[in-house]
N, C-alpha and C positions, 0 to 999 in steps of 0.2 A: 543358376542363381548366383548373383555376387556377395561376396562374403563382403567387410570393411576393407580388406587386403585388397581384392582386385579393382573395387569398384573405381579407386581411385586410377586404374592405369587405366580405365577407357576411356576412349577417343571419343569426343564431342560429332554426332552423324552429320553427312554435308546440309540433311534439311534443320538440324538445331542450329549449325552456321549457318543457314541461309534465312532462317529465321529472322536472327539475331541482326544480321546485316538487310536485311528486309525492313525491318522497323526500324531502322536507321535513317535506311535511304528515304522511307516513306511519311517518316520525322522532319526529315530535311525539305523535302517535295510541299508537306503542307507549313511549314514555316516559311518557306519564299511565297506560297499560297497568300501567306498572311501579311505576311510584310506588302507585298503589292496592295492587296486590297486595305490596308492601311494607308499604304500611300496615294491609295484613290481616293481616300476618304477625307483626307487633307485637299487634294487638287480639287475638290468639286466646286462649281461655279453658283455660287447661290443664286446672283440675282440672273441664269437661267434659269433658275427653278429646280437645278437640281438638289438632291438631299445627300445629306454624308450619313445617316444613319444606317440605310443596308449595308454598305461597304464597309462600315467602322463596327457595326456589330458581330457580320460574320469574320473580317480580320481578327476582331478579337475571341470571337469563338472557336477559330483557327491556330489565334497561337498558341490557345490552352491547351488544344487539341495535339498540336505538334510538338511541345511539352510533357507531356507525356508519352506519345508514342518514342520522341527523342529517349528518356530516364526509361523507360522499358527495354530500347536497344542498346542502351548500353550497359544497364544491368545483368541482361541476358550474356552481352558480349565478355564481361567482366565473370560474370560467371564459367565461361565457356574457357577463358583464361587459365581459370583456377582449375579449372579439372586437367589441363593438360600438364598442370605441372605434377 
């Protein structure tokens, strides 16, 4: 059982850091996600027929998506910080 004395000396497990560094990386993965299909949703050719609404919807549901996962890894990580000291 940790009392307030030790709790503070332990070390963060390699799966809380890989956690922490997981939602980061997969923060970053759906925010380039988002930015391309934004920027498909810009290039589209209207008068072939194409639409910009699938790509400019899910870009944008992407980059809220990856906004979050982003403030969650680094929260985590900021956390993970503070116990080592």
């Amino acid at each position: 059982m940790n009392t307030s004395d030790n709790a503070l000396t332990d070390q963060p497990s390699r799966a809380q850091r890989g956690l922490a560094m997981g939602m980061l990386g997969a923060g970053a993965l759906t925010a380039l996600a988002a930015v391309l299909l934004i920027v498909g949703a810009f290039t589209t050719n209207a008068n072939a027929g194409e639409n910009w609404q699938p790509a400019g919807a899910l870009g944008a549901i992407a980059l809220f998506l990856s906004g979050t996962l982003l403030a969650v890894g680094a929260l985590g990580r900021s956390i993970l910080r503070a116990r080592n000291r």
